[in-house]
Every structure is written in C-alpha cells, then in structure tokens.
N, CA, C and O atoms as a Tripos MOL2 file, in Angstrom:
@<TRIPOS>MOLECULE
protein
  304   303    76     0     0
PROTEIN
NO_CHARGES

@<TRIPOS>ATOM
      1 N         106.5430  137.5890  111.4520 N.3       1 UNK1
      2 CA        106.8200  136.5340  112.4150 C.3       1 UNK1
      3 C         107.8840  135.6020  111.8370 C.2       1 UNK1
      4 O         107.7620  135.1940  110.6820 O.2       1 UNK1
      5 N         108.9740  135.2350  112.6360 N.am      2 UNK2
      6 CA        110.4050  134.6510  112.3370 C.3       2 UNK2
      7 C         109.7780  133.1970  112.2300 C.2       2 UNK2
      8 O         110.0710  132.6760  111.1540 O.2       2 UNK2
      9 N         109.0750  132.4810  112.9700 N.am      3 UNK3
     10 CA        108.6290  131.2940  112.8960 C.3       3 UNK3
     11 C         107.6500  131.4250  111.3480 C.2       3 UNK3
     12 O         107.8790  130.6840  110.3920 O.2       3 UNK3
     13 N         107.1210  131.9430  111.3410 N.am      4 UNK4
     14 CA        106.0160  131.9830  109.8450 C.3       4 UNK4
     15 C         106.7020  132.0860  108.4860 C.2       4 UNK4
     16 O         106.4980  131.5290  107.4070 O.2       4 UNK4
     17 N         107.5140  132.9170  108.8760 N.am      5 UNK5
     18 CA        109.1530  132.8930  107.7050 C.3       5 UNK5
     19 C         109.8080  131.6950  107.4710 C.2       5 UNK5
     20 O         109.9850  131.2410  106.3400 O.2       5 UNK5
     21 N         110.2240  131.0970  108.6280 N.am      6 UNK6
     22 CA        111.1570  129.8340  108.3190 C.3       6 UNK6
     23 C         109.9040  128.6750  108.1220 C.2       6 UNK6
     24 O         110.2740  127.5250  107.8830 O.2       6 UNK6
     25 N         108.7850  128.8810  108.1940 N.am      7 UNK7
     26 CA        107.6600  127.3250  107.6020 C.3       7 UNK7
     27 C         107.5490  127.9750  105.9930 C.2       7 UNK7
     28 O         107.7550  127.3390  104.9590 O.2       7 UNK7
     29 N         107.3140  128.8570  106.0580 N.am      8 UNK8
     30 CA        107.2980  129.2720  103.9690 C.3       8 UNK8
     31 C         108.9160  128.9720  103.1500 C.2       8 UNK8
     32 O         109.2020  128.4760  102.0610 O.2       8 UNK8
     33 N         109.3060  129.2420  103.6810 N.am      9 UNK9
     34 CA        110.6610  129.2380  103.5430 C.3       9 UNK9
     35 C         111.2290  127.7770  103.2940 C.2       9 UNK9
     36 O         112.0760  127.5650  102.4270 O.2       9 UNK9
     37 N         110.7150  126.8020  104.0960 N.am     10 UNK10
     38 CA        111.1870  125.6140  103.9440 C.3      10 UNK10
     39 C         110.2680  124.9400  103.1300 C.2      10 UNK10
     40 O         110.5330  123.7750  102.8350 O.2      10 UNK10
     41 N         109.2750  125.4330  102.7280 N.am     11 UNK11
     42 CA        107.6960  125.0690  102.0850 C.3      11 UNK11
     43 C         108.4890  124.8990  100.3800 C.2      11 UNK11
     44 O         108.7630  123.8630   99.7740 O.2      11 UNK11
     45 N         108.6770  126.2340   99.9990 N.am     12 UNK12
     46 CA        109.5400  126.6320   99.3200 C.3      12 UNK12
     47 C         110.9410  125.9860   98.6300 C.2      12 UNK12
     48 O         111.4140  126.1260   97.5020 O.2      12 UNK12
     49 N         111.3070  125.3660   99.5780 N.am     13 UNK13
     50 CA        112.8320  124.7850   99.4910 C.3      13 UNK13
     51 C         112.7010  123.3290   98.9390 C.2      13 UNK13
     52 O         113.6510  122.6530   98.5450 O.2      13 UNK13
     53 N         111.4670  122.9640   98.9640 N.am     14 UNK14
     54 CA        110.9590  121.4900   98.7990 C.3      14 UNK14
     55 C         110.7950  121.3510   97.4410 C.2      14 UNK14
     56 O         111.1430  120.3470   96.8180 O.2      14 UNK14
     57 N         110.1530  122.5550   96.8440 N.am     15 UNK15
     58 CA        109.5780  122.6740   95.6720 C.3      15 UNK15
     59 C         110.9370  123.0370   94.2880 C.2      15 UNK15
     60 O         110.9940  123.0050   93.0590 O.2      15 UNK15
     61 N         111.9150  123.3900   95.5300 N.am     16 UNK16
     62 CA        113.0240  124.0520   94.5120 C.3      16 UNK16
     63 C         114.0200  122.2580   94.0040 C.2      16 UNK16
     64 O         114.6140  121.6810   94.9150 O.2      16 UNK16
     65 N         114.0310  121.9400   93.2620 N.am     17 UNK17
     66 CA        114.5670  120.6210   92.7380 C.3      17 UNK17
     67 C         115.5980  120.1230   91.4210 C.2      17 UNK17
     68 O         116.1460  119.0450   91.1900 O.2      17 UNK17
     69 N         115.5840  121.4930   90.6510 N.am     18 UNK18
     70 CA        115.8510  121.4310   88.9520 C.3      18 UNK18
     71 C         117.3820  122.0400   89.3540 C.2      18 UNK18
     72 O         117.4690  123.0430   90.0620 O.2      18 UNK18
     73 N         118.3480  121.4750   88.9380 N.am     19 UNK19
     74 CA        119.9380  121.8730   89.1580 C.3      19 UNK19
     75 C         120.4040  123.4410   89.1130 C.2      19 UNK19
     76 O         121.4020  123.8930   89.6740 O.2      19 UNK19
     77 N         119.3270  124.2750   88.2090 N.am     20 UNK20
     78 CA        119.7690  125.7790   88.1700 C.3      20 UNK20
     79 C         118.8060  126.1940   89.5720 C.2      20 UNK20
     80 O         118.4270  127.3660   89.5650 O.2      20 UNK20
     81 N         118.4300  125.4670   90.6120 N.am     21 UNK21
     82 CA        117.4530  126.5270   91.5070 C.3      21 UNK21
     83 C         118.3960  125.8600   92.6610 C.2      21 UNK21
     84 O         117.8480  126.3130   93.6650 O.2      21 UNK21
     85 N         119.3590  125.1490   93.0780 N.am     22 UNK22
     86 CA        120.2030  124.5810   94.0450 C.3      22 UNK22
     87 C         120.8450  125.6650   94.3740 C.2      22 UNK22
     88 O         120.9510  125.7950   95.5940 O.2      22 UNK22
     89 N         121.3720  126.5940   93.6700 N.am     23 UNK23
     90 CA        122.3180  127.9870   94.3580 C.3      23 UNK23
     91 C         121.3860  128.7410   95.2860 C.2      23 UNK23
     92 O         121.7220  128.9280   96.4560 O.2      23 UNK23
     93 N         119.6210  129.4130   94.5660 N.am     24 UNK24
     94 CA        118.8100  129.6730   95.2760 C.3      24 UNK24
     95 C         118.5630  129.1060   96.2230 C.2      24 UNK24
     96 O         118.3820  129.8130   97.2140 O.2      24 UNK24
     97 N         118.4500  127.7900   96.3730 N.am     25 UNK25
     98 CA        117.8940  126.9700   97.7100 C.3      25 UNK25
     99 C         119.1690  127.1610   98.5530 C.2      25 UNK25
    100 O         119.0200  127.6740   99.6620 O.2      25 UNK25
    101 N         120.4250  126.8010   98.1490 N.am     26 UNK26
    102 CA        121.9510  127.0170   99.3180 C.3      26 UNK26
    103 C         121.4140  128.5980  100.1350 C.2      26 UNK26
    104 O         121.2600  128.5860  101.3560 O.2      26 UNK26
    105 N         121.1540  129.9480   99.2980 N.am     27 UNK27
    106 CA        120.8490  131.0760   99.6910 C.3      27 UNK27
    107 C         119.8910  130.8470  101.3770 C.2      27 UNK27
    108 O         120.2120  131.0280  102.5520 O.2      27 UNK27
    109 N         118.5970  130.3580  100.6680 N.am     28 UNK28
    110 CA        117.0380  130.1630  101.2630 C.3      28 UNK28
    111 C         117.7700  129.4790  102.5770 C.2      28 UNK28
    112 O         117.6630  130.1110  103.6280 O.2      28 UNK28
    113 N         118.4000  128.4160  102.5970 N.am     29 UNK29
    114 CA        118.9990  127.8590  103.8320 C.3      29 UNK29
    115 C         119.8290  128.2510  104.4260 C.2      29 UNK29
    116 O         120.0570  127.9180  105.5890 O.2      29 UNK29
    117 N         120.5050  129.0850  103.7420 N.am     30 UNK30
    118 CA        121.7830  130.8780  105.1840 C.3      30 UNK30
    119 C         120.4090  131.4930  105.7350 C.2      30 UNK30
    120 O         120.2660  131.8440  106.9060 O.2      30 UNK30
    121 N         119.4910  131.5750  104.8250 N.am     31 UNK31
    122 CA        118.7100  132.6350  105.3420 C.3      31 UNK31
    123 C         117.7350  131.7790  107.0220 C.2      31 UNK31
    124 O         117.4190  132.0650  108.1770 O.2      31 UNK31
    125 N         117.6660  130.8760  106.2250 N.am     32 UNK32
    126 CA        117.2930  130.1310  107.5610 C.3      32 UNK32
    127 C         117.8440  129.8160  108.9850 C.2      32 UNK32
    128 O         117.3580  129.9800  110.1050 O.2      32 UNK32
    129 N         119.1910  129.2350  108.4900 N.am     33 UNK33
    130 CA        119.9650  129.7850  109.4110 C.3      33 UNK33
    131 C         120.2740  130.4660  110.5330 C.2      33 UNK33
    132 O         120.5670  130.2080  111.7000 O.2      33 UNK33
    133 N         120.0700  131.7490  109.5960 N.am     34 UNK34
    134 CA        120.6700  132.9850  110.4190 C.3      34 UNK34
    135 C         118.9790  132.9920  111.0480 C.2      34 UNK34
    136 O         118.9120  132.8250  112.2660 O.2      34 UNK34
    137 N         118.0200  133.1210  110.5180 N.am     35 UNK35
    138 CA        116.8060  133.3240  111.1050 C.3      35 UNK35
    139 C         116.7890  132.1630  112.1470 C.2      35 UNK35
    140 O         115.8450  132.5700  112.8250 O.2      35 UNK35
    141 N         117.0680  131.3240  112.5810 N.am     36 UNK36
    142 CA        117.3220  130.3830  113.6870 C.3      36 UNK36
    143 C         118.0900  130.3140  114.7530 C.2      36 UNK36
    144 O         117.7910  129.8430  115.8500 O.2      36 UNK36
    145 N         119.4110  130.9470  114.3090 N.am     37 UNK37
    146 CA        120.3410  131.4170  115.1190 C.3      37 UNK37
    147 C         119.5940  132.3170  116.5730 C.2      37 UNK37
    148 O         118.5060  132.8930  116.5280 O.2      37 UNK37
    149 N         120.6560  132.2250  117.9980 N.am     38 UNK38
    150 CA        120.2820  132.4410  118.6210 C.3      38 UNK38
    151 C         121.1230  134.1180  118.7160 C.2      38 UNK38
    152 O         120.8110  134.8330  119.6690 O.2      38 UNK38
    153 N         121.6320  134.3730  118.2140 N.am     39 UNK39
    154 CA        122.3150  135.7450  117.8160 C.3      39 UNK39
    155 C         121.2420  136.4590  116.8360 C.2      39 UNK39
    156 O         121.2090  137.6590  117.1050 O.2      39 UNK39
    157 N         120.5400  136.1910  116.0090 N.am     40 UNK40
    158 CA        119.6360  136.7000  115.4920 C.3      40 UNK40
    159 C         118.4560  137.1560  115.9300 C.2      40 UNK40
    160 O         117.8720  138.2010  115.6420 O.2      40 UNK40
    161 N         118.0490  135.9730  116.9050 N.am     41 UNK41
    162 CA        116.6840  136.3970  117.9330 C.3      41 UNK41
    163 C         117.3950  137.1170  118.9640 C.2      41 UNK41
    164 O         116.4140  137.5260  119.5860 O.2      41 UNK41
    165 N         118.1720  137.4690  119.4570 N.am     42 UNK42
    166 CA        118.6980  138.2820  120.6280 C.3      42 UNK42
    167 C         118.8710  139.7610  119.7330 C.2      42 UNK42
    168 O         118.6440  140.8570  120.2450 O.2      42 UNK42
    169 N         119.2070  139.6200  118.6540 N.am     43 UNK43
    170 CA        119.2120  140.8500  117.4200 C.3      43 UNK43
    171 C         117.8500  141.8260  117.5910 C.2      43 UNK43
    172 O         117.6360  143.0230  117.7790 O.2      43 UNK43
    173 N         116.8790  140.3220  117.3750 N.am     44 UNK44
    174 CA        115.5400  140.9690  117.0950 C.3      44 UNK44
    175 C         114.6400  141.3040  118.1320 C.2      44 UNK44
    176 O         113.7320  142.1260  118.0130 O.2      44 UNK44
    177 N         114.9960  140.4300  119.5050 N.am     45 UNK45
    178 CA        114.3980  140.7830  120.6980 C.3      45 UNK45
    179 C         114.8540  142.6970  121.1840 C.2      45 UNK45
    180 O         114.0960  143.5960  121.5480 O.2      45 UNK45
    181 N         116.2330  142.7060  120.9950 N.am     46 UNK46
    182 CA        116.7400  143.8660  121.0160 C.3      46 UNK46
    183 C         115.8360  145.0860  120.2650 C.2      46 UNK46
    184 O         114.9840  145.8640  120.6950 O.2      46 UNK46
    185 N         116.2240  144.9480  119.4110 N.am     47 UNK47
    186 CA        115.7290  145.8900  117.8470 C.3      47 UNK47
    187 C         114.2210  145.8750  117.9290 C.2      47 UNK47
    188 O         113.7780  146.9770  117.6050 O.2      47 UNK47
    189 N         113.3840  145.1020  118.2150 N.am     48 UNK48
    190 CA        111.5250  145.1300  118.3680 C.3      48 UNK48
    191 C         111.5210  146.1770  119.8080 C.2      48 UNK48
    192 O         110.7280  147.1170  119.7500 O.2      48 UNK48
    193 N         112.2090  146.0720  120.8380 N.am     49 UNK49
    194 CA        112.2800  146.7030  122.1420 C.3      49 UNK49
    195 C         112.6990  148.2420  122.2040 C.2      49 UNK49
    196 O         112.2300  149.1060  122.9440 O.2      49 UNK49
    197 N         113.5790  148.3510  121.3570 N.am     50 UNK50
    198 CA        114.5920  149.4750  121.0600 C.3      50 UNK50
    199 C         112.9080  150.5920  120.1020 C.2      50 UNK50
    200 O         112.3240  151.5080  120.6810 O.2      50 UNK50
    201 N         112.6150  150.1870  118.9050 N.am     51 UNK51
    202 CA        111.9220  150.6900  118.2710 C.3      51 UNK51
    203 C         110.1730  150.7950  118.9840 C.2      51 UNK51
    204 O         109.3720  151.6950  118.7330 O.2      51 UNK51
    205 N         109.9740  149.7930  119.7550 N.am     52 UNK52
    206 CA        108.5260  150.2670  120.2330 C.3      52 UNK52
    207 C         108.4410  151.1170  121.5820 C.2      52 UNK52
    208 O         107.3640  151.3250  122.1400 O.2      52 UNK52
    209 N         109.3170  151.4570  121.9250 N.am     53 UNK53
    210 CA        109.9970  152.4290  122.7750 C.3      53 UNK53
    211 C         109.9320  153.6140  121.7520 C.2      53 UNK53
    212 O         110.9170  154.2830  122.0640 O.2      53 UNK53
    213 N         109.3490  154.2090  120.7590 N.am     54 UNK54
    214 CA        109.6210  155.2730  120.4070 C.3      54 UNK54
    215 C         108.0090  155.0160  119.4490 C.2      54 UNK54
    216 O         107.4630  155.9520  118.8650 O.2      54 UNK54
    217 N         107.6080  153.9920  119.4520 N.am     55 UNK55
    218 CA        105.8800  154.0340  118.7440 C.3      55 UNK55
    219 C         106.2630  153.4770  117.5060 C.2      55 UNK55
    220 O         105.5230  153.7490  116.5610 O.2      55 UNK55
    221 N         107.1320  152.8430  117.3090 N.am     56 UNK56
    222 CA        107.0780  151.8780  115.7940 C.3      56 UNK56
    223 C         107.9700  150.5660  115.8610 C.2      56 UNK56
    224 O         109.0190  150.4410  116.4930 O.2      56 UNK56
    225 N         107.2900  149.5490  115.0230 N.am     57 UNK57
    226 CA        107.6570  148.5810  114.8320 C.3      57 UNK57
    227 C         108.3280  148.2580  113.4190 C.2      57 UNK57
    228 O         107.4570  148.5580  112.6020 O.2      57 UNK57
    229 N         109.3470  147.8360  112.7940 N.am     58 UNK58
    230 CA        109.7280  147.4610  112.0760 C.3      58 UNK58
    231 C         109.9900  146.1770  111.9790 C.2      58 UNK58
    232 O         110.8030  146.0900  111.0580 O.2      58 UNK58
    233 N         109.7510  145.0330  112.4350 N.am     59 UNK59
    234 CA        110.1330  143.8390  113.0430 C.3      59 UNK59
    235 C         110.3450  143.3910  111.3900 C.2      59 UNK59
    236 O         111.4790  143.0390  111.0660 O.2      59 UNK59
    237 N         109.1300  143.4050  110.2190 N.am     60 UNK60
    238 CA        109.3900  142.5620  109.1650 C.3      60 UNK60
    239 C         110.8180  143.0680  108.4410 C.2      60 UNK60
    240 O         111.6850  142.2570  108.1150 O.2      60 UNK60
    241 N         110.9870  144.9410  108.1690 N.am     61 UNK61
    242 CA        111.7030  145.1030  107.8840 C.3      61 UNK61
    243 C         112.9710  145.1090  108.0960 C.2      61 UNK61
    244 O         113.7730  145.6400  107.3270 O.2      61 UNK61
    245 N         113.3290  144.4260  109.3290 N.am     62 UNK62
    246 CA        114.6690  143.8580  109.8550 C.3      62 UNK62
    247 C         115.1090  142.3940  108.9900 C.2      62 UNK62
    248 O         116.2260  142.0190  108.6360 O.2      62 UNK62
    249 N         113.7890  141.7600  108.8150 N.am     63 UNK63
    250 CA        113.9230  140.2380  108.4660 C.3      63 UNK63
    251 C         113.7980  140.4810  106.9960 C.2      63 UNK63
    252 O         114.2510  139.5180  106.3770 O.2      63 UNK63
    253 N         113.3910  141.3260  106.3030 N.am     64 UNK64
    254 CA        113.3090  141.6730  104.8840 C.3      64 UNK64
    255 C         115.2080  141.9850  104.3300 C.2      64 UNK64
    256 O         116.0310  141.5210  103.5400 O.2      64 UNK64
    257 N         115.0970  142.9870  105.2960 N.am     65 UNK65
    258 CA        116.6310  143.2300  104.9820 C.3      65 UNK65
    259 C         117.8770  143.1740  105.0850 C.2      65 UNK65
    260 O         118.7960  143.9010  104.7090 O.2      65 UNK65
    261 N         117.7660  141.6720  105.9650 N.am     66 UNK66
    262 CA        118.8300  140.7070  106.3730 C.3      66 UNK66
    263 C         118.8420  139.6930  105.2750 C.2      66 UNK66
    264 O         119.8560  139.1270  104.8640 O.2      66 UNK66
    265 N         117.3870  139.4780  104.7510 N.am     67 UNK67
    266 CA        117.3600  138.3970  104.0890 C.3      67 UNK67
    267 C         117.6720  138.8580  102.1320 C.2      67 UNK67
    268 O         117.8160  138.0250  101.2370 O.2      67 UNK67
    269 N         117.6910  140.0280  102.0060 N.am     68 UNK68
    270 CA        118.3440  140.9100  100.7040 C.3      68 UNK68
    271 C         119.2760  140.9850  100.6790 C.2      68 UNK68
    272 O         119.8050  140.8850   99.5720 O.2      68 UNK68
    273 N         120.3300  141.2650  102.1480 N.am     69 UNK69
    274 CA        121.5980  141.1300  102.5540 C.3      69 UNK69
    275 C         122.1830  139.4940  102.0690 C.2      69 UNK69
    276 O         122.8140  139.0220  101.1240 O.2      69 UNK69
    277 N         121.8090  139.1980  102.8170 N.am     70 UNK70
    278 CA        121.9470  137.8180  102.3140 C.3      70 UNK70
    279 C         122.0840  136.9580  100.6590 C.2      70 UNK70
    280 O         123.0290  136.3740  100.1270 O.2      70 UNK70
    281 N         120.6780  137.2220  100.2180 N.am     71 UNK71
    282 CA        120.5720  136.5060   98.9680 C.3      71 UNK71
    283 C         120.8090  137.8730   97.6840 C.2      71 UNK71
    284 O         120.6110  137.8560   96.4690 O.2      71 UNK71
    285 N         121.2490  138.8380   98.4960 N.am     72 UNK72
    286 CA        121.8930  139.9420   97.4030 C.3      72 UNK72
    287 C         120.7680  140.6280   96.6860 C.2      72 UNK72
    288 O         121.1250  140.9810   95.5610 O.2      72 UNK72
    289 N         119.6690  140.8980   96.9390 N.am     73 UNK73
    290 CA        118.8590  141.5420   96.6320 C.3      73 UNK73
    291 C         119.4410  143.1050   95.7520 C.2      73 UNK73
    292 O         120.4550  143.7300   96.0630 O.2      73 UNK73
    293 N         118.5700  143.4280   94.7310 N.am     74 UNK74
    294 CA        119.3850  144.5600   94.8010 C.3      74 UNK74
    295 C         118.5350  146.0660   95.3230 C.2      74 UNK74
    296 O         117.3260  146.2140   95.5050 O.2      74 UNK74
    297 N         119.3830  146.8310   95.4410 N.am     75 UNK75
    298 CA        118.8760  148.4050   96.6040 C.3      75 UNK75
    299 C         118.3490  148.9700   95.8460 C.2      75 UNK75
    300 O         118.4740  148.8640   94.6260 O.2      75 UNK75
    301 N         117.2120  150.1330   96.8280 N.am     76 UNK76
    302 CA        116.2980  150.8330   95.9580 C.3      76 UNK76
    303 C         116.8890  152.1730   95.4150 C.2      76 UNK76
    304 O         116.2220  152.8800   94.6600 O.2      76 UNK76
@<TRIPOS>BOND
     1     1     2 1
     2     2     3 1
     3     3     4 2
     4     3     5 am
     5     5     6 1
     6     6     7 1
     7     7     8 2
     8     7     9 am
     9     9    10 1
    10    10    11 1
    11    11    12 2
    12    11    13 am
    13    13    14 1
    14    14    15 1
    15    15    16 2
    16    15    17 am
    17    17    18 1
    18    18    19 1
    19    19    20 2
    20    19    21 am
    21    21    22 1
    22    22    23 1
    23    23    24 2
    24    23    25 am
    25    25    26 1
    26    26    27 1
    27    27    28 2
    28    27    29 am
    29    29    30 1
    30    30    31 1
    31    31    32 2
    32    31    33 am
    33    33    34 1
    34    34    35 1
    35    35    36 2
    36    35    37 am
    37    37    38 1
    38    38    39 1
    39    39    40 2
    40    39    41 am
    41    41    42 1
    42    42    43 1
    43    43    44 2
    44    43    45 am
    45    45    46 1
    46    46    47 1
    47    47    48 2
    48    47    49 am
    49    49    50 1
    50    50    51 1
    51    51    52 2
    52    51    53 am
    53    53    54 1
    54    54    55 1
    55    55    56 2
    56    55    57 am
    57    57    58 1
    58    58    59 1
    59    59    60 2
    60    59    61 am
    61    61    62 1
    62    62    63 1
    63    63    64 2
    64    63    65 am
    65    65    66 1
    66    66    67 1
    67    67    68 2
    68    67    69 am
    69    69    70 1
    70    70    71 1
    71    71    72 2
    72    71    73 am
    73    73    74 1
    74    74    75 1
    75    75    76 2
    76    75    77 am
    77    77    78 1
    78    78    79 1
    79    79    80 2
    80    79    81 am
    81    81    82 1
    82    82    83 1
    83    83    84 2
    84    83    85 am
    85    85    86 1
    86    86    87 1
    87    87    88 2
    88    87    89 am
    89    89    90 1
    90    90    91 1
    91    91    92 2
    92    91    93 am
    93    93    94 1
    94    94    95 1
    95    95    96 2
    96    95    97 am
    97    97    98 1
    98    98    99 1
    99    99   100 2
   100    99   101 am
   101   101   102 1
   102   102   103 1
   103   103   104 2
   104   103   105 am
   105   105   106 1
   106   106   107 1
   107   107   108 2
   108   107   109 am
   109   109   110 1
   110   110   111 1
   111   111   112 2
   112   111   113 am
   113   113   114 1
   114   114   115 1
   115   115   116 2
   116   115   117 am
   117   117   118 1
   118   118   119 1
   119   119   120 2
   120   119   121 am
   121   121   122 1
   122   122   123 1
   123   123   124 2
   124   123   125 am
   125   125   126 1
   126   126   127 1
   127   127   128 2
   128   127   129 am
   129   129   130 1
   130   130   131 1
   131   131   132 2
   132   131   133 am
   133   133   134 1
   134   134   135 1
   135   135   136 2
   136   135   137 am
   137   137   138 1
   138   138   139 1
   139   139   140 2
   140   139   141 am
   141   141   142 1
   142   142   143 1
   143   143   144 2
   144   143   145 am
   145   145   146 1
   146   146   147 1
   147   147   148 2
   148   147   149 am
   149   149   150 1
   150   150   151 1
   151   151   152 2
   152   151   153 am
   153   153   154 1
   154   154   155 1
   155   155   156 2
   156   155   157 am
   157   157   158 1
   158   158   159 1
   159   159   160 2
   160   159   161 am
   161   161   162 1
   162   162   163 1
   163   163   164 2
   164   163   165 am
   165   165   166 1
   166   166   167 1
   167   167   168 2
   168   167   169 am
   169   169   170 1
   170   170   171 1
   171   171   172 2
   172   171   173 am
   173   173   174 1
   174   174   175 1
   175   175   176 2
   176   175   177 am
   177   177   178 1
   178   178   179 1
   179   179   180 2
   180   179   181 am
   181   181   182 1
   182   182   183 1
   183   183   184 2
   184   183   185 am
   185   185   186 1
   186   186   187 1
   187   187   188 2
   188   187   189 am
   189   189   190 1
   190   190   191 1
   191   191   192 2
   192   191   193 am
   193   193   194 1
   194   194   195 1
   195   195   196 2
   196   195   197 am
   197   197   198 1
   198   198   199 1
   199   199   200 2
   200   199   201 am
   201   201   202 1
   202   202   203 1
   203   203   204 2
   204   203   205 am
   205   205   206 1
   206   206   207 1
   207   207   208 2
   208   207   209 am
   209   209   210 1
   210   210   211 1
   211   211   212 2
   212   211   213 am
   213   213   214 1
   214   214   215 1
   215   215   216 2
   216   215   217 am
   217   217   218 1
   218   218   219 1
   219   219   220 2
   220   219   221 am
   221   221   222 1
   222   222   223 1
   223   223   224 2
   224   223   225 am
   225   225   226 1
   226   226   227 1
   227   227   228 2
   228   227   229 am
   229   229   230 1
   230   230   231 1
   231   231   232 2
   232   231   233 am
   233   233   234 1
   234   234   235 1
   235   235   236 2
   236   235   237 am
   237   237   238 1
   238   238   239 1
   239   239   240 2
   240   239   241 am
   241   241   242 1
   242   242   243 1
   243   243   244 2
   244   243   245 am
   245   245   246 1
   246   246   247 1
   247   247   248 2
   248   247   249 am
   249   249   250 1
   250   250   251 1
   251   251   252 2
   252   251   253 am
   253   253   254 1
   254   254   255 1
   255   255   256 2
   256   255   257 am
   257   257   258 1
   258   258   259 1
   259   259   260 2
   260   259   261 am
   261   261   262 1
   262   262   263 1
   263   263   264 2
   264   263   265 am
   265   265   266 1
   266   266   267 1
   267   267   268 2
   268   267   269 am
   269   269   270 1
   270   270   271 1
   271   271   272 2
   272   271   273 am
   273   273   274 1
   274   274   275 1
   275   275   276 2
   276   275   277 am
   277   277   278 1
   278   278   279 1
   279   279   280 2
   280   279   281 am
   281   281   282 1
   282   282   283 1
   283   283   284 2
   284   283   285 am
   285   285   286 1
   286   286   287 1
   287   287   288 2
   288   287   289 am
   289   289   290 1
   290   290   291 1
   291   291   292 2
   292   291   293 am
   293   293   294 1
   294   294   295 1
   295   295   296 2
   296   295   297 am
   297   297   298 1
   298   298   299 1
   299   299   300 2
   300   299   301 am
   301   301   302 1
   302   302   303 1
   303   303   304 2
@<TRIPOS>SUBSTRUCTURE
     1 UNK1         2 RESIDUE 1 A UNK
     2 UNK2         6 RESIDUE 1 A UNK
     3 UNK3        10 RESIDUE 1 A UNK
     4 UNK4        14 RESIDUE 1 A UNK
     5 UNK5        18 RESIDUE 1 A UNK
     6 UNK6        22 RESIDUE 1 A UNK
     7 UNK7        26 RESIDUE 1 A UNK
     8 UNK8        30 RESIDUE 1 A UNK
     9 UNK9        34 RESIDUE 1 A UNK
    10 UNK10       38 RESIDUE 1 A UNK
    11 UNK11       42 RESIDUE 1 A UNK
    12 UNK12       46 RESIDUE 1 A UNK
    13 UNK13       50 RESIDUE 1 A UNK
    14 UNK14       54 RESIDUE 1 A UNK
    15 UNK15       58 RESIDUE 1 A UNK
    16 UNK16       62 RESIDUE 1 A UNK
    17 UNK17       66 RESIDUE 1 A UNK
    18 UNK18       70 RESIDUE 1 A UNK
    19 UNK19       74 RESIDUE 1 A UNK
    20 UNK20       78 RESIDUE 1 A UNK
    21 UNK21       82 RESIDUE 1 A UNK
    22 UNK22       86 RESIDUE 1 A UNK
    23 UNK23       90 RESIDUE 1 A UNK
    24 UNK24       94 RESIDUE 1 A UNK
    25 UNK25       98 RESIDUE 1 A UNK
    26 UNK26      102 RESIDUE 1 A UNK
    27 UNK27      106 RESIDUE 1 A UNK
    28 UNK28      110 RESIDUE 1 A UNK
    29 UNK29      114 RESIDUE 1 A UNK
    30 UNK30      118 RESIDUE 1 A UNK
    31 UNK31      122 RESIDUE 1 A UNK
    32 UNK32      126 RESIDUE 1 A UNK
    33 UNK33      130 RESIDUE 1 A UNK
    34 UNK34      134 RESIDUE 1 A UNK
    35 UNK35      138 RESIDUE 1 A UNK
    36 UNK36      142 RESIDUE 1 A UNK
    37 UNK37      146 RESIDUE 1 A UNK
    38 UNK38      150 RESIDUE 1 A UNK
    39 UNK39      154 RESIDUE 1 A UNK
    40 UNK40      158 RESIDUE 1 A UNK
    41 UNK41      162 RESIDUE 1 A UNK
    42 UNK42      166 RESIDUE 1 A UNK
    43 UNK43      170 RESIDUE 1 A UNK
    44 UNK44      174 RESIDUE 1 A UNK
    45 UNK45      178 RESIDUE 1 A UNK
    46 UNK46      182 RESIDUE 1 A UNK
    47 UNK47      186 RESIDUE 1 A UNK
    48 UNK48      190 RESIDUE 1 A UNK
    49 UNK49      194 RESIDUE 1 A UNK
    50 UNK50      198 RESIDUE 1 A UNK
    51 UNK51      202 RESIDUE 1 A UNK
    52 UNK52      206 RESIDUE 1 A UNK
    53 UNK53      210 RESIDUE 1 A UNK
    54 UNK54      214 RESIDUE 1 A UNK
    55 UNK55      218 RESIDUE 1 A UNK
    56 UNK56      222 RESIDUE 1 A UNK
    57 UNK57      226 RESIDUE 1 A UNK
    58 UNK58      230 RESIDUE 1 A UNK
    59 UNK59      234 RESIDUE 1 A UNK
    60 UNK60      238 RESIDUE 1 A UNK
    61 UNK61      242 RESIDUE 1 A UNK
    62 UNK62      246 RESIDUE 1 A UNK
    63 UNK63      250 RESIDUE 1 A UNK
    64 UNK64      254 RESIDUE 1 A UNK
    65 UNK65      258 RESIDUE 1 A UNK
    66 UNK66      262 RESIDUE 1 A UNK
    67 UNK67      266 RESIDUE 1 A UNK
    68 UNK68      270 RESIDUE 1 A UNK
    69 UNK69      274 RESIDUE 1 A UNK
    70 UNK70      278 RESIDUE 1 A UNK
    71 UNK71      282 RESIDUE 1 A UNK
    72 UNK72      286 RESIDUE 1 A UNK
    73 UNK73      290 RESIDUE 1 A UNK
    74 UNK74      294 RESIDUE 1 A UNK
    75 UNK75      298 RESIDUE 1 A UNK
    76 UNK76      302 RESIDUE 1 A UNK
C-alpha cells in the first residue's frame, strides 16, 4: 500500500538527523515524491489492472523497484 509506504517513510526521515544520513534522506524524499505524484498512481492504477487480469498481483514489487531505481539499490 502506497499510502502505508509514504507514513514509514516519513516516520523514518524524522529519525534520519546526523550530516552523513542527509544524502539518504534527499533519496527517501524523490522516493516520496514520485510515490505521490499523480503520474505514478495512474502508473500503478494501470499496472495493478493490467496484471490482475491475468491472476497476479505485483503491486509491492512495482513500488520496491522504483524505489531501488531510485536510491540505486544494487541488482540481483
């Protein structure tokens, strides 16, 4: 859930305070962002519709791997 993401997320951002965790927190807040954006929920309204039309949901793993995209996660 995109709403349950962006309350941890900002939960998170509060706690981040010490000068080396400010690059992480700049990250945490694109990620928010984009998870707020109304291009993102039209993304995900799409993409949840598209996939349960065929018997599966991926909904977290859209938001998992936008948000690796993002803060550069690295691939498996």
């Amino acid at each position: 859930d995109t709403d349950r993401a962006l309350v941890l997320l900002e939960e998170y951002c509060k706690k981040l305070r010490k000068p080396e965790e400010q690059q992480l927190k700049k990250a945490i807040r694109k990620v928010m962002g984009i998870f707020k954006s109304s291009l993102f929920q039209a993304l995900l309204g799409s993409f949840t519709k598209k996939t349960t039309r065929h018997g599966t949901t991926s909904y977290p793993s859209l938001s998992a791997a936008l948000a690796c995209d993002v803060l550069g996660c690295p691939k498996d």
